[in-house]
N, C-alpha and C positions, 0 to 999 in steps of 0.2 A: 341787334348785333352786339350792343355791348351787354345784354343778359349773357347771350351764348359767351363771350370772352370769361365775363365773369364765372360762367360754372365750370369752363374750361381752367381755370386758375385753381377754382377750390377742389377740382377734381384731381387735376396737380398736386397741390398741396395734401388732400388725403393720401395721394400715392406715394409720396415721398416721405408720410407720418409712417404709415403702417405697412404696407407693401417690402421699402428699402429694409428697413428692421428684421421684416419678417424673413425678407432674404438672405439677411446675416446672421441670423437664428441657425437659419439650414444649412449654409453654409458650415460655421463654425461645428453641426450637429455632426454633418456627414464628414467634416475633418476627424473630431474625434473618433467616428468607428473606423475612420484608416487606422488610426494611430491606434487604435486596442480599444472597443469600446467597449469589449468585456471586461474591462477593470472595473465596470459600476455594472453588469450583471451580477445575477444572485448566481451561477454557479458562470464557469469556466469549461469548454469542449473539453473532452475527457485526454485527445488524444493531443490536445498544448500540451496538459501538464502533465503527462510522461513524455510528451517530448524534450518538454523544459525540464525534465528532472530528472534526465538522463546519466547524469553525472553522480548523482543522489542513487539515483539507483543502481549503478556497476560500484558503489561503494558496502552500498547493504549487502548486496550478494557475494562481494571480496570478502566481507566481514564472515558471513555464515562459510562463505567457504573454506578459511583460513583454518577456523575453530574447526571443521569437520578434518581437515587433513591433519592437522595436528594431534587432534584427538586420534584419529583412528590408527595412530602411529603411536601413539603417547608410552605404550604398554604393552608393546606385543608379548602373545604368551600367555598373561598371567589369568585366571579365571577371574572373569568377569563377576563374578556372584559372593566371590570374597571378601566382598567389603570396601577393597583399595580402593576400588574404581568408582562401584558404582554404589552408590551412598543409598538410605532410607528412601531419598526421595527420589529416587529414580524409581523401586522398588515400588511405591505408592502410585507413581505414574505406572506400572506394568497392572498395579492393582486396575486403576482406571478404566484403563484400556479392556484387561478382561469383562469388567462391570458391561463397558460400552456393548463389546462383541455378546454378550451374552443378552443383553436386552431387543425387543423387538426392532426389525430393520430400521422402519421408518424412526424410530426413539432413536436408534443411534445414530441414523443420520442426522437428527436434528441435535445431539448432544456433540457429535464432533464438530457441529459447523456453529455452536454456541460456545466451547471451548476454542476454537479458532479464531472466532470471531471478540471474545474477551482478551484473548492474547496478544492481539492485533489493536483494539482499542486501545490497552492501557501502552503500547508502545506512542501511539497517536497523540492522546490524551498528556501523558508525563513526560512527550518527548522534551517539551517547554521547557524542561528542568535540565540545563545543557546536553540533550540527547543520550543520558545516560541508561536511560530504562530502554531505548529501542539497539542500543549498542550491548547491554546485558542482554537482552532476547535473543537478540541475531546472534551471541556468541554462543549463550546455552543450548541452543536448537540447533547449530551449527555443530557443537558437542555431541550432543546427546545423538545424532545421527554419524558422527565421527564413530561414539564407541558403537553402535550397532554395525555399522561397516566390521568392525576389529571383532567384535563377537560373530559376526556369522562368520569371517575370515577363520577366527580359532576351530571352528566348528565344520568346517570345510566345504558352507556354502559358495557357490559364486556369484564373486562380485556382480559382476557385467550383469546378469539374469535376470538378482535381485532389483539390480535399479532398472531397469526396462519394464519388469515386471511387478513388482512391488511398490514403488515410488514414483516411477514419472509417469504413470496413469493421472493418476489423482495429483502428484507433486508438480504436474504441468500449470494447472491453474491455481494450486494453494500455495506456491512457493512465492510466483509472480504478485500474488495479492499481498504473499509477505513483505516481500522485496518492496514493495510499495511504500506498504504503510512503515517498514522500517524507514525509507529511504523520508519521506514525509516525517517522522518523527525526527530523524536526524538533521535535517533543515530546519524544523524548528527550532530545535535545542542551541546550533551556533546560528541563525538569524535574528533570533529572539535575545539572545544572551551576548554570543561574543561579537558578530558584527552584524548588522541588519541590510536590508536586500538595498540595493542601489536607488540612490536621491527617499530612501524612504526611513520613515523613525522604527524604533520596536514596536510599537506598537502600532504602527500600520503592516509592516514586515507580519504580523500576527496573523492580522485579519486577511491581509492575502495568502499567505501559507493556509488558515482556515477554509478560508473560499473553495481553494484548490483541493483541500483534503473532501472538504462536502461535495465536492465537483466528482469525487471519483468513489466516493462512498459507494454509490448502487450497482457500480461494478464490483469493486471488492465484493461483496453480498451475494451477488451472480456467482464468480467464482469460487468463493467459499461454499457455497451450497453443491454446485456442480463437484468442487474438490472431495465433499461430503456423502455425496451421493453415488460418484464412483467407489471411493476408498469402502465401506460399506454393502456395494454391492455387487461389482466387478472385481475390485483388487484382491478378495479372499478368494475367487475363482482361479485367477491368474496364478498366486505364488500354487496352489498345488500344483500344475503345471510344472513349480519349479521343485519342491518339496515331495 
């Protein structure tokens, strides 16, 4: 009787060693994944961080839009090829462009979606630097499709056409992978620099901004390639349609 009392005790006393513990282990484990326990996975669900970055992102695409209306009004009238307007390097990008369409399909799909895709990096990459490189991007591409508006305007194509047919084939998944990584460089540049995200330092503010960028990385990629692969091999069909 008193053996059985006795392993009745130690068998106690182990459950209350490692049992209790372990319980509070799991407990405290399964609180944290209520509370977010993807703050210590390696990526983040793709569709948080456009959700959570929704604000970021009706900001990048006011930006490109701004530049576009503006621009396409800037000058009415004047000949585009004059100089005023449209500089060298515009002219080099028209070179490109031709280089591109003239090379084999598949080559120029894979050159506009590595051109796209550098464009898009370095907004990512140097947003750090107060957002200034993803806020020149979104303004100059927001531009430069401003004066294409105003040039085929002078030239007496229509609007409406061009963009249904021209642009928001391909400009439906390249725009939004813009708008992204714009909208992600711009959250860097003031999280990192002028205020950082809530209860956290810059340089955690960093590594989460990072997370979130790698979390959506293989979509951006998706639709860069999709963006590349229509423009290339449908959108040239379509504008003669308009042309």
């Amino acid at each position: 009787m008193e053996q059985n009392c006795f392993k009745i005790i130690i068998n106690t006393n182990l459950l209350m060693r490692f049992y209790l513990p372990l319980q509070v282990f799991l407990v405290r484990w399964i609180k944290l994944a209520k509370e977010g326990f993807f703050m210590f996975a390696i990526f983040f669900p793709v569709n948080r961080v456009i959700t959570d970055n929704r604000s970021w992102l009706i900001l990048a695409a006011s930006i490109f839009v701004i530049f576009a209306v503006i621009f396409s009004f800037a000058a009415p009238g004047q000949d585009l090829a004059d100089g005023q307007i449209v500089d060298g390097q515009f002219e080099q990008l028209l070179g490109l462009f031709d280089f591109i369409m003239d090379a084999h399909p598949l080559i120029s799909v894979l050159l506009i979606f590595m051109n796209n895709f550098l464009s898009m990096a370095q907004m990512l990459l140097l947003g750090v630097f107060a957002g200034i490189s993803p806020l020149v991007t979104l303004g100059l591409n927001g531009a430069l499709v401003g004066m294409l508006f105003s040039m085929t305007s002078e030239q007496g194509i229509p609007l409406l056409p061009l963009i249904f047919l021209g642009i928001l084939p391909h400009g439906f998944f390249e725009l939004f992978a813009f708008f992204l990584c714009g909208a992600l460089g711009l959250k860097f540049g003031y999280h990192c620099i002028a205020s950082p995200l809530p209860k956290m330092t810059r340089m955690q503010s960093f590594r989460y901004i990072w997370k979130e960028t790698i979390s959506v990385l293989p979509l951006i990629v998706l639709l860069l390639l999709i963006a590349a692969f229509i423009e290339i091999m449908i959108t040239p069909h379509l504008l003669e349609l308009l042309l």
